[in-house]
PLY file of the C-alpha trace (Angstrom):
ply
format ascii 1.0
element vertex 286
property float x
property float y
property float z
element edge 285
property int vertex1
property int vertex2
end_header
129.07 84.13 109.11
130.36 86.85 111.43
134.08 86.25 112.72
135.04 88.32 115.86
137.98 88.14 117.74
140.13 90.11 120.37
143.39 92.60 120.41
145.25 89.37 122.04
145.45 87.43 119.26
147.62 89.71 117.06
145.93 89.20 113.90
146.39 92.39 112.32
150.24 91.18 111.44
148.80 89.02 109.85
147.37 89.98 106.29
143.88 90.15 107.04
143.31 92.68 104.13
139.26 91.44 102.39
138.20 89.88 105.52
135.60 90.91 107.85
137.20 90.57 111.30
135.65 92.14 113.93
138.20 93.23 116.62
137.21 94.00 120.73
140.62 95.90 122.11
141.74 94.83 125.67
142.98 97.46 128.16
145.72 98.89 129.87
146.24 101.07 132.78
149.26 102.26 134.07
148.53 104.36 137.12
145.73 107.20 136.11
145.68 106.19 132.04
143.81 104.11 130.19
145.37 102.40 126.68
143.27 100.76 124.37
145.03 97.57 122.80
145.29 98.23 119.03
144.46 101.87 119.03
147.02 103.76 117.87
149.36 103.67 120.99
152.77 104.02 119.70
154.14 100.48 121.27
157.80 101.54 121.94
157.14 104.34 123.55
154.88 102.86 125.89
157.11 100.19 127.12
159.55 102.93 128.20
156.80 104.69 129.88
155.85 101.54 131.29
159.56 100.96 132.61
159.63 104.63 133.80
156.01 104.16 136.13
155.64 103.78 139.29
152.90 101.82 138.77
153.33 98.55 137.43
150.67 98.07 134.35
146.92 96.23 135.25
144.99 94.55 132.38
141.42 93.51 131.49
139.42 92.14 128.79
136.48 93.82 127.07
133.55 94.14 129.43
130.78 91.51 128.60
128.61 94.56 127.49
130.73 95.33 124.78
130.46 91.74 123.14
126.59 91.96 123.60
126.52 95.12 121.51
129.14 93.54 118.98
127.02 90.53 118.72
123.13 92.29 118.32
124.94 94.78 115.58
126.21 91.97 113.68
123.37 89.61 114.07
121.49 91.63 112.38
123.19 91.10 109.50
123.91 87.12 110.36
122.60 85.18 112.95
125.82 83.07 112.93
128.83 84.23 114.58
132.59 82.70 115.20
134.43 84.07 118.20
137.51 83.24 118.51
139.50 84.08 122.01
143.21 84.35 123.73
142.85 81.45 126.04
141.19 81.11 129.00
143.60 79.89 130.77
145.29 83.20 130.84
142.71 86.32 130.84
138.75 86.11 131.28
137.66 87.36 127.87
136.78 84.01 126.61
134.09 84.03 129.49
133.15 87.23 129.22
132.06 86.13 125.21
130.25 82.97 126.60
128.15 85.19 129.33
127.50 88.00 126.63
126.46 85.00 123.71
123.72 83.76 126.52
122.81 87.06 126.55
121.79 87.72 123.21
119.91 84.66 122.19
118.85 85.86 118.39
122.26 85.85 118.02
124.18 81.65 116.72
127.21 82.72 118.77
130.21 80.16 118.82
132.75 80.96 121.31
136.48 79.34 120.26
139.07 78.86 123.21
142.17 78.83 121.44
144.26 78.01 124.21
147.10 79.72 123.23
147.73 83.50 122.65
149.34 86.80 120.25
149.77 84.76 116.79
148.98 81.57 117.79
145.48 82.70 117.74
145.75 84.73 114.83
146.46 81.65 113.15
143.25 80.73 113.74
141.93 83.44 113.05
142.99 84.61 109.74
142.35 80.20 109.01
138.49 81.05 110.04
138.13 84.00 107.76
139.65 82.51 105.07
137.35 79.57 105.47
134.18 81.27 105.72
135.08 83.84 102.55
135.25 80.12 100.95
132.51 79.04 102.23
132.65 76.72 104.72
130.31 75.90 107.62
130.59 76.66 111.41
130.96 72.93 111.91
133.70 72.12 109.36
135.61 75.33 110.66
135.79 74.29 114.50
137.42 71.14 114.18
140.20 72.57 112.01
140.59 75.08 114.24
141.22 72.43 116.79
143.95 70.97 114.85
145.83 73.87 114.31
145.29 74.84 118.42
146.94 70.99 118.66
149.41 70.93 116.08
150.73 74.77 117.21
153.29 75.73 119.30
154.13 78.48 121.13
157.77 79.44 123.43
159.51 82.63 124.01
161.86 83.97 126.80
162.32 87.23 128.32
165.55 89.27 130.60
163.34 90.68 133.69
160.14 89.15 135.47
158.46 91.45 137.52
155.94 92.06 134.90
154.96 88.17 134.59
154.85 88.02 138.35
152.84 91.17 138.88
150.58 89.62 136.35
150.39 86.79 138.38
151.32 84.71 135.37
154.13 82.37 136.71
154.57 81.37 140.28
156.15 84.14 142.74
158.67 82.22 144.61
159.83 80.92 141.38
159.74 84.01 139.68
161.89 85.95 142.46
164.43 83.05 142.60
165.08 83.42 139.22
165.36 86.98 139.13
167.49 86.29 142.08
169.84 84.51 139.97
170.07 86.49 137.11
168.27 83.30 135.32
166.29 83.45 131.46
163.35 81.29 131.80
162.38 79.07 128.36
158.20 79.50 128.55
155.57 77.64 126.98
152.02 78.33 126.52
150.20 74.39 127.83
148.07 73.16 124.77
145.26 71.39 127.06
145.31 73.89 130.27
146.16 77.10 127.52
148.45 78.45 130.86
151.91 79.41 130.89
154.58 76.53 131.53
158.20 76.72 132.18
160.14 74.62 129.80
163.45 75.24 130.22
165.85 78.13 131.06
169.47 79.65 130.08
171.83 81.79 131.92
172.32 84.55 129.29
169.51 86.36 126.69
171.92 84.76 124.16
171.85 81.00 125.42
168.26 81.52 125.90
167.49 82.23 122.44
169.18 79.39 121.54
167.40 76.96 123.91
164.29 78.18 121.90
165.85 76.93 118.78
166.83 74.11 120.83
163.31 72.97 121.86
162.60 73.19 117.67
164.90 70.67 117.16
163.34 68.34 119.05
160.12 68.01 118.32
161.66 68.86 113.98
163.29 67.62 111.66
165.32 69.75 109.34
163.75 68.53 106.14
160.17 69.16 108.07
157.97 71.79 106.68
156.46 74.55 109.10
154.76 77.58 109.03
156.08 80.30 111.60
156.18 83.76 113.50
158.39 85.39 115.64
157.29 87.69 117.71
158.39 91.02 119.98
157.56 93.08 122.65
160.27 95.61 121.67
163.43 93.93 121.01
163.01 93.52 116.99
166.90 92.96 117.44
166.40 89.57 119.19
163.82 89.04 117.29
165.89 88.52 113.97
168.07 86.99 116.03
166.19 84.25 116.53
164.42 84.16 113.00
167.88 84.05 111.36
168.88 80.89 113.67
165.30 78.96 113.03
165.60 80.03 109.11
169.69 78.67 108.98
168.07 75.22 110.35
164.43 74.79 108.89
163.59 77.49 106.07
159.75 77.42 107.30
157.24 79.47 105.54
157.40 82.99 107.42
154.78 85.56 108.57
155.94 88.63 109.43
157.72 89.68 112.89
154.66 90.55 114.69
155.23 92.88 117.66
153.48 91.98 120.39
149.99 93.36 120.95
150.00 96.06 124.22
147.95 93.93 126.63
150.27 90.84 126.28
153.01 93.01 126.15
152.17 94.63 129.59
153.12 91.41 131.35
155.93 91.01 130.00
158.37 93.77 129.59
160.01 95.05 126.32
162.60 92.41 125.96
160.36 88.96 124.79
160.89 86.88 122.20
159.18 84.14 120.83
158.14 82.27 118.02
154.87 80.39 117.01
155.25 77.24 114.44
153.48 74.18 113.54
153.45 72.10 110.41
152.72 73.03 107.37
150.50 70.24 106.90
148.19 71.74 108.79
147.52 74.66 107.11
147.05 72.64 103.47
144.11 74.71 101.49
144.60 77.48 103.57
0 1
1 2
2 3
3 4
4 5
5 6
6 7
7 8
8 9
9 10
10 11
11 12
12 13
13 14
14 15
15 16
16 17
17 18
18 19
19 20
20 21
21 22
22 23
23 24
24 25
25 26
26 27
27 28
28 29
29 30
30 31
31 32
32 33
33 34
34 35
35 36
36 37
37 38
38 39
39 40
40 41
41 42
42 43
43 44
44 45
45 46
46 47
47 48
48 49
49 50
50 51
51 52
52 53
53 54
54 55
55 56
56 57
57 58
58 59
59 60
60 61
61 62
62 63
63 64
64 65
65 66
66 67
67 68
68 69
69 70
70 71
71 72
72 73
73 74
74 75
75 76
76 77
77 78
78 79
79 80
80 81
81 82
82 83
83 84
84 85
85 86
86 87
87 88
88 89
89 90
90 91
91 92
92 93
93 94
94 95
95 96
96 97
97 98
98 99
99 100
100 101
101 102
102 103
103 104
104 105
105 106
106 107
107 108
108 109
109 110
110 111
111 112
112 113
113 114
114 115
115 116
116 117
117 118
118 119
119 120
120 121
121 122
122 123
123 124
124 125
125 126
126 127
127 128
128 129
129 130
130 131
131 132
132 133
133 134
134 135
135 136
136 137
137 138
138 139
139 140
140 141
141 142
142 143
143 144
144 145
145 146
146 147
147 148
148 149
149 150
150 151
151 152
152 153
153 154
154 155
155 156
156 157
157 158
158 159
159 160
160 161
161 162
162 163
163 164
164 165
165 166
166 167
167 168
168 169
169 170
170 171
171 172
172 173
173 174
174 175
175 176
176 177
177 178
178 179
179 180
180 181
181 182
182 183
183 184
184 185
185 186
186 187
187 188
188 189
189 190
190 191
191 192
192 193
193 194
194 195
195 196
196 197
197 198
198 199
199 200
200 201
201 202
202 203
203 204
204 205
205 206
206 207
207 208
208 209
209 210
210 211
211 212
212 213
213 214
214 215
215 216
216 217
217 218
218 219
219 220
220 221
221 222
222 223
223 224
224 225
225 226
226 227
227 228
228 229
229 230
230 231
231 232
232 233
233 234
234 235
235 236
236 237
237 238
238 239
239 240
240 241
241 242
242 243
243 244
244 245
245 246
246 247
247 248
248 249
249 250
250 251
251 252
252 253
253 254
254 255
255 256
256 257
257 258
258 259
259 260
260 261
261 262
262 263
263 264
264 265
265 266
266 267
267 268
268 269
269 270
270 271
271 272
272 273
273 274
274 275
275 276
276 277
277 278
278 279
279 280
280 281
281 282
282 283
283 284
284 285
């Protein structure tokens, strides 16, 4: 089986080393320029760039030809193919796989929805590879991918929203008022819907980070095991920040600081942070 997957999920900070992943990039483009998600674009340097435009930074997902092409090379090889997607509720590449799998029918293509995005896919993922490398079928794979997609969480706030709201990611009229007021919105990524949801907000980057940990804390106990990630568009400062405060609480077991991929980056601005955690429990052979 054939696992393919897209620049959105952030599985390469993950350690993906002796799996076969197959990887479509997403795109960028910032006025005249074109940046390939996961090719070599030096990721701090492009978020000042960004800042510095006058153009504020468009995105799009792989055309549907490129998954066709993906999916007859690798078909050739096997018939049977995992795809597994940043979710539709917040960019069309998870459609763009379902048009292209209709369109190569000697191609088994199974096209996953993760409804979530950056690590919280690559969860799933790096849990697929590892799965098939053990030998597991397409239909005992899905359904623990959709207990990880259930059992996952994903928040993480930001300073400035004009990115998210020339994205068209969050509401304008709420966006503006909080920018307005100088406010730090808590956001969630919806489990069923896979959209963004605001779940709380702070007056300072500071309070903010702590109503992250805060929002932890209520769905964990201390003595609860979890697996986590925190993650960065370029603010690896805020980033420990926020690992140190989760680790002085919970100890989970820790992936690396994954900084964020470009494309998910581009709507929000250098200054997110998040984290992705669920219970260990979940991930139990894996």
């Amino acid at each position: 089986m054939k696992i393919v997957t897209d620049s959105g999920t952030d599985s390469r900070s993950l350690n993906t080393d002796g799996f076969e992943i197959h990887e479509l990039s997403l795109k960028v483009n910032i006025g005249e320029k074109t940046y390939l998600d996961g090719q070599g674009v030096d990721l701090n340097g492009f978020y000042t760039m960004m800042d510095q435009s006058e153009d504020l930074p468009k995105t799009s997902q792989p055309a549907v030809g490129d998954f066709v092409e993906l999916y007859k090379k690798l078909a050739k090889e096997d018939k049977d193919i995992l795809s597994i997607h940043i979710s539709s509720g917040l960019s069309g590449t998870v459609n763009a796989a379902r048009t292209a799998a209709e369109m190569v029918p000697e191609a088994n293509v199974t096209v996953v929805d993760t409804k979530t995005l950056s690590v919280g896919s690559g969860w799933q993922v790096i849990t697929a590879a590892k799965a098939v490398a053990a030998g597991w079928t397409k239909d005992q794979i899905v359904p623990l991918l959709n207990r990880i997609a259930a059992s996952s969480r994903t928040i993480y706030t930001l300073q400035e929203l004009k990115y998210l709201i020339n994205g068209g990611r969050i509401s304008h009229m709420k966006g503006l008022l909080a920018s307005i007021l100088n406010i730090k919105p808590l956001i969630g990524v919806d489990r069923e819907k896979g959209n963004y949801v605001q779940v709380g907000q702070s007056r300072s980057f500071k309070s903010a980070l702590q109503g992250l940990v805060n929002l932890i804390t209520n769905g964990f106990k201390s003595n609860d095991k979890m697996v986590a990630q925190v993650v960065h568009a370029a603010n690896l400062e805020g980033a420990e920040s926020l690992q140190d405060q989760v680790d002085a609480i919970f100890k989970p077991i820790w992936y690396p600081i994954c900084q964020l991929s470009l494309v998910l980056g581009a709507h929000t601005g250098s200054s997110l942070v998040g984290i992705c955690y669920a219970p260990a429990s979940v991930f139990e052979g894996f």
